[in-house]
C-alpha positions as CSV (number, residue, x, y, z in Angstrom):
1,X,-28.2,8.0,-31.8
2,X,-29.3,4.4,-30.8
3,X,-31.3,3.5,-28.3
4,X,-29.6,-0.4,-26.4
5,X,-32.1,-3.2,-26.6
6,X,-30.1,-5.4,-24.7
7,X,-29.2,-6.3,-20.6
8,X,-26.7,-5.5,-18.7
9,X,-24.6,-8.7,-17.2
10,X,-24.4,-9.9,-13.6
11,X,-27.5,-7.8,-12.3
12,X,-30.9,-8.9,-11.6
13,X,-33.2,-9.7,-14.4
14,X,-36.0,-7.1,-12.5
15,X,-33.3,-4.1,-13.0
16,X,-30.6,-5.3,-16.2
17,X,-32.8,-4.1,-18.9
18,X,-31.6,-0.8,-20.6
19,X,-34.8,0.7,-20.3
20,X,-33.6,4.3,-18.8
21,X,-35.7,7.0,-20.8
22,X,-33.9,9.7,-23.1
23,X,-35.2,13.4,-24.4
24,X,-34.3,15.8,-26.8
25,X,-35.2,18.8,-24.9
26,X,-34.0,22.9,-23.8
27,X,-32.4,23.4,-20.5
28,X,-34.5,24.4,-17.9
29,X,-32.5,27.3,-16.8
30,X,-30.7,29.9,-19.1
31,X,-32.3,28.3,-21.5
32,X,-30.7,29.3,-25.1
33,X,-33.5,29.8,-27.7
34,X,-34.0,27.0,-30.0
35,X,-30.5,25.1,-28.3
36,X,-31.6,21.3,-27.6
37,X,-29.4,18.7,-25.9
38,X,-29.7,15.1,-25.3
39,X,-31.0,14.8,-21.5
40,X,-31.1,11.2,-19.3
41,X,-34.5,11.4,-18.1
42,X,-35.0,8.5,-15.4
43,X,-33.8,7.6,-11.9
44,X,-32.2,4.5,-10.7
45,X,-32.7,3.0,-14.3
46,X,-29.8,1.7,-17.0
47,X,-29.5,4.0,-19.7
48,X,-27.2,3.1,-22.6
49,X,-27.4,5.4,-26.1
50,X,-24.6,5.5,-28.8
51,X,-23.9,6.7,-32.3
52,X,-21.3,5.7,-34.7
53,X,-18.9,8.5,-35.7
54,X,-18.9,9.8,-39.6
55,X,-15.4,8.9,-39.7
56,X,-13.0,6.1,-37.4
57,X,-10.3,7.9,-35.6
58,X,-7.1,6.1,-36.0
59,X,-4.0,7.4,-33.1
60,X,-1.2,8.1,-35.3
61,X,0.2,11.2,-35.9
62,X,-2.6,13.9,-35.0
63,X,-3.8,14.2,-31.7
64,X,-7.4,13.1,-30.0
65,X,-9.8,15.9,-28.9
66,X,-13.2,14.7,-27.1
67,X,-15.0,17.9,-26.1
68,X,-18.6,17.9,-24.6
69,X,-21.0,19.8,-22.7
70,X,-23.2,18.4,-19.4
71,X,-25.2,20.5,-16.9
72,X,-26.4,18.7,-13.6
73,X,-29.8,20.6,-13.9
74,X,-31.4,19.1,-10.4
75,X,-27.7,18.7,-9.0
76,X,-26.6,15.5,-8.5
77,X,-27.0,12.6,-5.6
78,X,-24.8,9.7,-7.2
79,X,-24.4,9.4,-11.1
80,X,-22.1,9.5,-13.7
81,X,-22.0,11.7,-17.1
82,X,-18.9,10.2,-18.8
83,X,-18.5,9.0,-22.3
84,X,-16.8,6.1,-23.8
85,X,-15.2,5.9,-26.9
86,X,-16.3,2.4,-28.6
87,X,-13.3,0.2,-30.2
88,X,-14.0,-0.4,-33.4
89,X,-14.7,-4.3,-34.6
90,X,-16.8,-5.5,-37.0
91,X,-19.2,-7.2,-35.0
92,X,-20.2,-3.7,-33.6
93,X,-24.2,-3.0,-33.4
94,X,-25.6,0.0,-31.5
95,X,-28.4,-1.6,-30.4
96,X,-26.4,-4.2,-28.3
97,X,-24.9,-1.7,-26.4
98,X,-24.0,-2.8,-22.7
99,X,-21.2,-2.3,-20.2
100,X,-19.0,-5.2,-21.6
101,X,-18.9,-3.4,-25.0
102,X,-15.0,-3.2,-25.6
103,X,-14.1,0.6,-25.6
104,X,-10.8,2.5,-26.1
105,X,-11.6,5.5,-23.8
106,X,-13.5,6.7,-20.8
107,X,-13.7,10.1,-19.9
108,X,-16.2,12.4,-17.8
109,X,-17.5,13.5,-14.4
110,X,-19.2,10.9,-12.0
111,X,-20.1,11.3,-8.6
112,X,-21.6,9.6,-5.4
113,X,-22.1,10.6,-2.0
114,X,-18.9,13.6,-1.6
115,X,-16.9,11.7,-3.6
116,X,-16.3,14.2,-7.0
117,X,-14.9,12.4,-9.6
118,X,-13.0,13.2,-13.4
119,X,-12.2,10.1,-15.1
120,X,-10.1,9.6,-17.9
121,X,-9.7,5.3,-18.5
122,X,-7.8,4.3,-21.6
123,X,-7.8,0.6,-21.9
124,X,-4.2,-0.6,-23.3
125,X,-3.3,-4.1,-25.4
126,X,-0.4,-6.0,-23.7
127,X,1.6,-6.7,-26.5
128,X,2.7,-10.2,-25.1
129,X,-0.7,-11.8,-24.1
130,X,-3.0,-9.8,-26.5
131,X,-5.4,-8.9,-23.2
132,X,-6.6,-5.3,-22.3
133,X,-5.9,-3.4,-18.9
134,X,-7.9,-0.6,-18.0
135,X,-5.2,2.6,-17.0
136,X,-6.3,5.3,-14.6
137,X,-5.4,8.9,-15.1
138,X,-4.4,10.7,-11.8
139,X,-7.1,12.2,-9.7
140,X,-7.0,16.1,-10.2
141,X,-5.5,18.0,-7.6
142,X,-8.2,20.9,-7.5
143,X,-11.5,21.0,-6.1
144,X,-14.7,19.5,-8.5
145,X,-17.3,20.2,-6.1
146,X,-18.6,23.4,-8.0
147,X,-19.1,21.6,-11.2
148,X,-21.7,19.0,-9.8
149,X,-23.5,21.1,-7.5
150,X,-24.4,24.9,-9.1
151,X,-26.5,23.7,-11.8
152,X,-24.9,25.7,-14.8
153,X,-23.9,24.1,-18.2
154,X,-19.9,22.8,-17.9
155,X,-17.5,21.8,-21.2
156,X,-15.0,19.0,-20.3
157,X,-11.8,18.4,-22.8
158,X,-9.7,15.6,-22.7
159,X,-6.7,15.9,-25.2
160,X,-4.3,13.6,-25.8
161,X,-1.4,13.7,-28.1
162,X,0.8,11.9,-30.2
163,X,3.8,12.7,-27.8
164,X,2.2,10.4,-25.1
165,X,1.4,13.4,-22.7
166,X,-2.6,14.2,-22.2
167,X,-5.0,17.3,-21.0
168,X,-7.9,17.2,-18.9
169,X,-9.7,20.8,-19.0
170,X,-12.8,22.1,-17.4
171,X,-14.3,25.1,-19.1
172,X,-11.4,25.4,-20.9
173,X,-9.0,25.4,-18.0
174,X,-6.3,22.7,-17.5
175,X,-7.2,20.2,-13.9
176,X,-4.9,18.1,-15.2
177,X,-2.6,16.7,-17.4
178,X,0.5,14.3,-17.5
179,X,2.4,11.5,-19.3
180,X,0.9,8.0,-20.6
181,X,4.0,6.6,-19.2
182,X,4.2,7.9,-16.5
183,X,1.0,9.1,-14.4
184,X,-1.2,6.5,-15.0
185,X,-2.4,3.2,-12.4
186,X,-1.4,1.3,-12.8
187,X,1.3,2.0,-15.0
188,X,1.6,1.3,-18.7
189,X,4.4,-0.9,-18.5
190,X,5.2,-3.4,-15.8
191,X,9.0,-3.3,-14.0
192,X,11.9,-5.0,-15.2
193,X,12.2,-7.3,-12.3
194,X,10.0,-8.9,-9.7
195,X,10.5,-10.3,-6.6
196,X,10.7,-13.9,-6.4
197,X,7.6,-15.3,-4.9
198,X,10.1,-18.5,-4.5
199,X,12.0,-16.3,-2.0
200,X,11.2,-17.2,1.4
201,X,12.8,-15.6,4.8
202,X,14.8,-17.2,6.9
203,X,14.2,-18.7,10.6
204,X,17.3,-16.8,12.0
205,X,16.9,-13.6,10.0
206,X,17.2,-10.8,12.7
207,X,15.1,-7.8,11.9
208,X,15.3,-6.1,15.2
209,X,17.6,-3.0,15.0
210,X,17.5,-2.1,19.5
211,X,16.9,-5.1,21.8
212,X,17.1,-5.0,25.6
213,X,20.1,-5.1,27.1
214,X,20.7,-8.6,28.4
215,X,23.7,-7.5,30.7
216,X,21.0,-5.1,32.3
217,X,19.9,-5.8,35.8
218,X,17.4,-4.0,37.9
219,X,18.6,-1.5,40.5
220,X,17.7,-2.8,44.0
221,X,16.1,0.7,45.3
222,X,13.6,0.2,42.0
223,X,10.5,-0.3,43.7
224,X,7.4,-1.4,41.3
225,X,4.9,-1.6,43.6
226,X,4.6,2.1,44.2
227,X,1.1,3.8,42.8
228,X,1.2,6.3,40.1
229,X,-0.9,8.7,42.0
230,X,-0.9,9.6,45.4
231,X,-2.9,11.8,48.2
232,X,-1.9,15.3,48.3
233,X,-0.9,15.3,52.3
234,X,-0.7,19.2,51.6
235,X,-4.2,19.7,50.4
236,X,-6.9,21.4,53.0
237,X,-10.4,21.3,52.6
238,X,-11.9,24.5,51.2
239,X,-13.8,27.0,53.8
240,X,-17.2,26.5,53.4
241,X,-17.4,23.3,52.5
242,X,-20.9,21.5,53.1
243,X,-20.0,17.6,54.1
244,X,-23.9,17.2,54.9
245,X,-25.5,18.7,51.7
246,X,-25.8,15.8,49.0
247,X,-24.7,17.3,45.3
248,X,-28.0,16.3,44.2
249,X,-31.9,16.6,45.3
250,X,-35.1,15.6,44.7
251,X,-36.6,17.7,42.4
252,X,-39.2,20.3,45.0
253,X,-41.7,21.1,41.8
254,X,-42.2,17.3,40.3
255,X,-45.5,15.4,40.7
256,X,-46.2,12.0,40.5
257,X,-47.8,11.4,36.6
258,X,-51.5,11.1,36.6
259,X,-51.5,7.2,35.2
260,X,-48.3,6.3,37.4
261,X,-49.2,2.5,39.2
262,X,-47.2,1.8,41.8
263,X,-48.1,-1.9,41.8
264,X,-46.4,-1.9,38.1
265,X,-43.8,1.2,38.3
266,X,-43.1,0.4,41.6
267,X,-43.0,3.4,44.7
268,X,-42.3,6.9,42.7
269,X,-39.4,9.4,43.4
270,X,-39.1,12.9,42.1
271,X,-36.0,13.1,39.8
272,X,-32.8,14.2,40.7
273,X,-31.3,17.7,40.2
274,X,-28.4,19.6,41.2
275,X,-28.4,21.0,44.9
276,X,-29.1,24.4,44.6
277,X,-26.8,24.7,48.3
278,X,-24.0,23.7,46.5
279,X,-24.3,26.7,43.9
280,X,-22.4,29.3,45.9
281,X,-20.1,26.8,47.8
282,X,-17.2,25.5,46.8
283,X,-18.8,21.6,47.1
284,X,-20.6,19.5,48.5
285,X,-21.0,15.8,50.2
286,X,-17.9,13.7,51.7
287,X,-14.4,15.7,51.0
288,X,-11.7,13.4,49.3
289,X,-8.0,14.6,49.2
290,X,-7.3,15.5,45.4
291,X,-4.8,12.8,44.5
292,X,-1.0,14.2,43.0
293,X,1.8,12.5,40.8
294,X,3.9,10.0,42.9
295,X,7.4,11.2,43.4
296,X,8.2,7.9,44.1
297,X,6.9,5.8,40.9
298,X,8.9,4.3,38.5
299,X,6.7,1.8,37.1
300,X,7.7,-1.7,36.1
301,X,11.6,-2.0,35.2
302,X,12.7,-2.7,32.0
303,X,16.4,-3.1,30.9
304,X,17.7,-0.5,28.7
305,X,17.4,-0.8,24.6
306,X,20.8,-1.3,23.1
307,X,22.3,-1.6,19.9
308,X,21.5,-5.2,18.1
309,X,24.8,-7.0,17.1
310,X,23.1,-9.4,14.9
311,X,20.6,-7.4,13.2
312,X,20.8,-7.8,9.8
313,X,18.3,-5.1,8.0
314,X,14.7,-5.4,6.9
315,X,14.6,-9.0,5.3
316,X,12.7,-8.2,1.0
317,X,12.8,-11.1,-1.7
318,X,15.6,-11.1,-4.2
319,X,14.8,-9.7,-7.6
320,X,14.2,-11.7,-10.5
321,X,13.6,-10.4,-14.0
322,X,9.8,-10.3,-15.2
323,X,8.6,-12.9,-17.3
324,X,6.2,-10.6,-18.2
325,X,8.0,-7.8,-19.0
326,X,7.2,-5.7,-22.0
327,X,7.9,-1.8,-23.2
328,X,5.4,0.2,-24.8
329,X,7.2,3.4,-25.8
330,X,4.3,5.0,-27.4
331,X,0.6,4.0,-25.4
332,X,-0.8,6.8,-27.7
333,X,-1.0,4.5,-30.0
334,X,-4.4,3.0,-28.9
335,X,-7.3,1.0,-30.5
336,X,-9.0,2.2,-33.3
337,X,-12.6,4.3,-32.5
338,X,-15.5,4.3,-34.8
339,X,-18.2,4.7,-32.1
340,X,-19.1,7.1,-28.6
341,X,-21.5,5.9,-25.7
342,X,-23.2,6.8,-22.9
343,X,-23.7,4.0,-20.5
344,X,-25.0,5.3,-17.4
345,X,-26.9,5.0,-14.0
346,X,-28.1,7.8,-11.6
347,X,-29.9,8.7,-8.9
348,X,-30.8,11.9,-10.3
349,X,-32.9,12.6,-13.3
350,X,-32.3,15.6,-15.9
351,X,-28.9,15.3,-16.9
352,X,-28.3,17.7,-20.0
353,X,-25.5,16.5,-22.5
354,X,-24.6,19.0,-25.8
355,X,-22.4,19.9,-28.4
356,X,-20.1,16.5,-28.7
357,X,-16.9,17.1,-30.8
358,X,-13.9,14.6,-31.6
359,X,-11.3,16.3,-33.3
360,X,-7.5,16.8,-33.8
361,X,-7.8,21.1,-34.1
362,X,-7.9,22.7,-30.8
363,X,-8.8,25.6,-32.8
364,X,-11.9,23.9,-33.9
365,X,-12.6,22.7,-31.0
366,X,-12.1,25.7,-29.2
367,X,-14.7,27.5,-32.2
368,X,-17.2,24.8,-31.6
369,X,-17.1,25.6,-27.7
370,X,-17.7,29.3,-28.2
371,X,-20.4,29.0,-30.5
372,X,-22.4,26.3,-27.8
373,X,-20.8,26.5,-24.8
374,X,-20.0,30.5,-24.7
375,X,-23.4,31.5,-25.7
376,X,-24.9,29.1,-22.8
377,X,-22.4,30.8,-20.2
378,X,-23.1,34.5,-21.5
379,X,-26.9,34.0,-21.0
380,X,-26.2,32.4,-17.5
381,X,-24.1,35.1,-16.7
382,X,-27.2,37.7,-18.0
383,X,-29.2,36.1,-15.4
384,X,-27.1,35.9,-12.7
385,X,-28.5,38.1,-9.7
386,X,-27.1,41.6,-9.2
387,X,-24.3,41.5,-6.5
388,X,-26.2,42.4,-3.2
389,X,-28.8,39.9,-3.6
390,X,-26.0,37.2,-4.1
391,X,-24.7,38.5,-0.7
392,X,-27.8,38.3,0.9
393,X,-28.5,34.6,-0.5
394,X,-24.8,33.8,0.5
395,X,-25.7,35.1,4.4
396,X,-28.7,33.0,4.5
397,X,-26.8,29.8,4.1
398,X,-24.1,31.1,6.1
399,X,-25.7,33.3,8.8
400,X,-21.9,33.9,10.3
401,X,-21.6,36.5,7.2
402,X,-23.7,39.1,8.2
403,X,-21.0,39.8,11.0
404,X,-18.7,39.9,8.3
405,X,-20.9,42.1,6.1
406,X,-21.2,44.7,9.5
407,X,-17.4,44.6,10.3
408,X,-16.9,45.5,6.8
409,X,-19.1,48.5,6.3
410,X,-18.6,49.7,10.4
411,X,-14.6,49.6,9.5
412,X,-14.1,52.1,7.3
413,X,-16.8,54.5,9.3
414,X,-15.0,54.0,12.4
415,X,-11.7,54.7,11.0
416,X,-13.0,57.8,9.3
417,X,-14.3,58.7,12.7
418,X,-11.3,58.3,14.5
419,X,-9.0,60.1,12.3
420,X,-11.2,63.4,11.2
């Protein structure tokens, strides 16, 4: 692994340098004896490390596995733990490392504030101009919270293969997956035809599908001057009513403040609280008729929405083929990689990676991830609390399950009881 000497661009001179600490080190939890991992050690610092793989992987006929393992060992506040796959060129030195360093693919968690996160970027060649676009895979449609937040050693597998369809698995269960084609943003190749930016609207294009009625005219009887609400002649004041009791007092048991000055706080009064008269009747102070929906409102006239003769649909542009049209059939078929990276920021510190693999075997992939991966998660499981305290710890962050817990014990009891 190699350590970047070099600055990231656009960013203030006082922060750009690369100078975010890595360690070889054991977890800290379900620790596995004599198991070391690569671990991000700083906080709100650049960190960018990199090694060159022992052989370039060229996308031709065998498929791209990138497995790895990353545990979140003080949680995680905003930060990312996602790898990139260096393009290969021959200008390529480790120790300039940076975020402009051309790459093929991105793939990995990365979270800030409740915003979880799986990327998986491939950047594609237009075959026309020569430039690179960056594609985004899908979000996943299940929940990530778990994996950033319970401190335990995850394995994240991103396959792609040469039929143009890709995997994204999370302890070796599928969150997602799709087509190259066809579930990226944007999408790998542009449309046929455009609309033409030439095309302009016309003055007399009708878009309204109703319009008043013009032949409409206001009924004579339609009176717009009457209120929405009215005084409820009906209504009778309630027995008991107390018209000279105010709805608020003087509170009896205030005193002044010891360092009150009248000649700077002006004359004091006791604060105001409800009258205690007006507890047991059923009000208080001047009575005011409740007010009731007008029977006689109609509210301002309007004609009546008809039909529009002249409408003539929601105006668009007319379509135009795409000067820069192109069709990649097979977006597999990406830049060479000879190198993976980490280039990272993060507000938390302690961020464990392990066991990288790049591969075309699942089966060796799948070997590799029991012999790392499935030893960490069998110790973790070893020192997992037994079930009751996990119910108790569960109750203490949600006290509402200790009702739960009685109702489920008191149930069966109460049914035994009612039956023998």
């Amino acid at each position: 692994w190699v350590l970047s000497k070099t600055k990231k661009e656009d960013t203030d001179d006082n922060i750009a340098k690369y100078d975010g600490r890595w360690e070889v080190e054991e977890l800290k939890e379900n620790t596995v004896s004599g198991d070391r991992g690569l671990v991000l050690k700083s906080v709100a610092k650049h960190h960018a490390i990199s090694a060159m793989l022992t052989k370039a992987f060229v996308f031709n006929n065998k498929p791209l596995i990138v497995q790895y393992e990353v545990n979140f060992q003080e949680g995680i506040d905003c930060g990312g733990a996602y790898i990139k796959l260096l393009s290969s060129s021959d200008d390529l030195n480790l120790e300039y490392f940076f975020d402009r360093t051309p790459y093929t693919i991105m793939f990995g968690p990365d979270k800030c504030g409740e915003d979880y996160k799986l990327h998986f970027i491939f950047r594609h060649k237009n075959p026309k101009t020569g430039e690179y676009d960056e594609k985004h895979a899908k979000r996943p449609d299940v929940d990530l919270k778990k994996f950033y937040l319970d401190k335990k050693t995850h394995l994240y597998t991103l396959v792609l293969k040469p039929d143009d369809t890709f995997e994204m698995l999370i302890d070796q269960s599928v969150v997602s997956k799709g087509s190259l084609l066809e579930d990226m943003v944007p999408p790998v190749n542009p449309p046929k035809e455009i609309e033409d930016p030439s095309d302009k609207k016309p003055d007399d294009w009708d878009e309204r599908p109703k319009i008043p009625d013009p032949n409409a005219v206001k009924p004579d009887d339609w009176d717009e001057d009457e209120p929405s609400k009215i005084e409820d002649p009906d209504a009778v004041k309630p027995e008991g009513w107390l018209d000279d009791e105010p709805q608020y007092v003087p509170d009896p048991n205030a005193k002044k403040p010891k360092d009150w000055d009248e000649e700077m706080d002006g004359e004091w009064e006791a604060p105001q609280i409800p009258n205690p008269k007006c507890e047991t009747a059923p009000g208080c102070g001047h009575w005011v008729r409740p007010m009731k929906n007008n029977p006689k409102y109609k509210g301002k006239w309007k004609a009546p929405m008809i039909d529009n003769p002249n409408y003539q649909g929601i105006w668009s542009p007319r379509k135009i083929p795409n000067p820069d049209y192109f069709e990649d059939l097979h977006p597999f078929e990406m830049t060479t990689v000879s190198a993976i990276g980490l280039e990272l920021w993060s507000m938390t510190s302690d961020i464990y990676f392990d066991n990288f693999i790049i591969c075309s075997e699942k089966e060796v992939a799948d070997r590799w991830a029991a012999d790392g991966w499935g030893l960490k998660k069998l110790v973790a499981s070893a020192n997992e609390p037994a079930m009751f305290s996990q119910l108790v710890t569960a109750a203490e962050d949600h006290p509402w399950l200790w009702v739960l817990y009685v109702l489920t014990l008191a149930l069966p009891v109460g049914l035994g009881v009612l039956f023998c």
